[in-house]
C-alpha positions in Angstrom: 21.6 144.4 123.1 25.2 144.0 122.0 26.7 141.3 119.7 28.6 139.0 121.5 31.1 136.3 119.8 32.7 133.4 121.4 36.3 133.7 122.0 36.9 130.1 123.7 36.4 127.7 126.7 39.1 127.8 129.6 39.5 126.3 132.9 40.0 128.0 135.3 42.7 127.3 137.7 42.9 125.9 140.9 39.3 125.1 141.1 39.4 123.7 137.5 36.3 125.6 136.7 35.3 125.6 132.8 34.4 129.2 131.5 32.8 130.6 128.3 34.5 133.8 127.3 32.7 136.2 125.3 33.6 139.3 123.5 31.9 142.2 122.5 31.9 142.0 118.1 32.2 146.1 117.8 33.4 146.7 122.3 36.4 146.3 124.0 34.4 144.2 126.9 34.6 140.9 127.8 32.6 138.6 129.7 33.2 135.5 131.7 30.6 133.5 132.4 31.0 129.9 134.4 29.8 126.9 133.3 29.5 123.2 134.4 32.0 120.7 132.2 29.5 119.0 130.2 28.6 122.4 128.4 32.0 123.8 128.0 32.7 120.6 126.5 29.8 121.3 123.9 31.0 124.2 123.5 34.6 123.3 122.6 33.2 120.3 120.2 30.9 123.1 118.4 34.0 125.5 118.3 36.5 122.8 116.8 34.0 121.2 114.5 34.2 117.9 116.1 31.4 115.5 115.6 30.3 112.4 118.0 28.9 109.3 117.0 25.9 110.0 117.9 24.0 113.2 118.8 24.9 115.2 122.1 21.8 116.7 123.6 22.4 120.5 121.9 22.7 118.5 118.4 19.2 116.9 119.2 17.9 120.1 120.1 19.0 121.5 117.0 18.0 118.6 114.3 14.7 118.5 115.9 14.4 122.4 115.3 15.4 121.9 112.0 12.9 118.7 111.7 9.9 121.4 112.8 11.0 123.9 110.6 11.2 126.2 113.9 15.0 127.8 113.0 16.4 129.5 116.6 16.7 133.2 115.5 18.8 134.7 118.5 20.1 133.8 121.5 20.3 136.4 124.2 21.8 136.3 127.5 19.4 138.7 129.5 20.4 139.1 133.3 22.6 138.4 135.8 21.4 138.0 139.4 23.9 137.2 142.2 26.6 135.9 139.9 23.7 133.9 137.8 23.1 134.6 134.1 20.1 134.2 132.6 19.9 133.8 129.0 16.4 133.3 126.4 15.7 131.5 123.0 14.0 133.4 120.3 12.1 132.1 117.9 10.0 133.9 115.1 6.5 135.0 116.2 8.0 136.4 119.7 8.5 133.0 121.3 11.0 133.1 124.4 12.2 130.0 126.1 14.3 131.0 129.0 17.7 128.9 129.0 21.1 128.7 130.6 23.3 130.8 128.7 25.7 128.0 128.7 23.5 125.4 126.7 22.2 128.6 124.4 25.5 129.3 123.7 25.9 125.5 122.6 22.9 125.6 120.4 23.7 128.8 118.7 27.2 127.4 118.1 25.5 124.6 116.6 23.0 126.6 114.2 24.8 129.5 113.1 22.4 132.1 115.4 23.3 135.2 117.0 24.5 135.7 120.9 23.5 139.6 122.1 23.7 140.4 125.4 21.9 143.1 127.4 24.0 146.3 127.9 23.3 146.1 131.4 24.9 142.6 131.7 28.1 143.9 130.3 27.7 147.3 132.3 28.0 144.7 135.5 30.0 142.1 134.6 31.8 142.7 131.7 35.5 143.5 131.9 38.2 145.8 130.0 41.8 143.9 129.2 43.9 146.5 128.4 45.8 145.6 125.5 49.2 145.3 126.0 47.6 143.0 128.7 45.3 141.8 126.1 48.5 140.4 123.7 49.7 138.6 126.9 46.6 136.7 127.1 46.7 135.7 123.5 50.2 134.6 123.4 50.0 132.8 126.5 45.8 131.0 124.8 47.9 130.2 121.9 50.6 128.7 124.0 47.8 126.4 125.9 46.4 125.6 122.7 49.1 124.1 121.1 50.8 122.4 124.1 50.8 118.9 124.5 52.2 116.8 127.3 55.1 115.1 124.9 56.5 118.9 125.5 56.8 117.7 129.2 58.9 114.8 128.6 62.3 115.1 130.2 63.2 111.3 128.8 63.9 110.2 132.4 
């Protein structure tokens, strides 16, 4: 298993389809993973630190494991079968709940946990950005990220 870390939540275009990039901690690979628009949006909130008025349903999950005293230890994103990843919950004492590696990604961000991910996930689907190519993406994530649509206005 490798350490994974969050790099962000995109959309991708045309088909405006939310995905969760991950990055090898110590790896040059990537991995994309799509997600439906309800977690990438838990995901964003966790990664921004924004807090709802109530509880979204990963903040539940993680007061009530914190109400139990049953802390998540790891999360780890375990397969992926015909463009379908498979991820697990660890808890102490062995326990595995299997998961979709979207919302596990959402509850780690929420308690601090680790994301690993099976070698052979990244062996299949992980991808290399070469880094001049690498900058480009940065520059252009930074770009998106501090955009508005006031920059837009041609005061016609």
């Amino acid at each position: 298993m490798r350490e994974v870390n969050v790099v962000g939540v995109r959309v991708e275009l045309p088909a405006s389809q939310p995905i969760v990039l991950l990055k090898e901690h110590e790896g040059e690979r990537y991995l994309p993973i799509w997600i439906g628009a309800v977690e990438a949006t838990a995901i964003a909130f966790a990664q921004q630190g924004v807090t709802t008025a109530r509880p979204m349903t990963h903040d539940l999950f993680r007061d009530v494991l914190g109400a139990i005293d049953r802390p998540l230890r790891q999360v780890q994103i375990v397969d992926v079968q015909d463009g379908i990843y498979y991820a697990n919950l660890i808890f102490d004492g062995g326990v595995e709940v299997s998961a979709r590696p979207s919302d596990a990604i959402a509850l780690a961000m929420r308690t601090g946990t680790q994301v690993v991910c099976a070698e052979s996930v990244l062996d299949v689907a992980g991808i290399i950005v070469p880094d001049e190519q690498e900058n480009e993406v940065e520059k252009f994530r930074e770009f998106l990220d501090n955009i508005s649509p006031d920059d837009f206005d041609t005061g016609s």
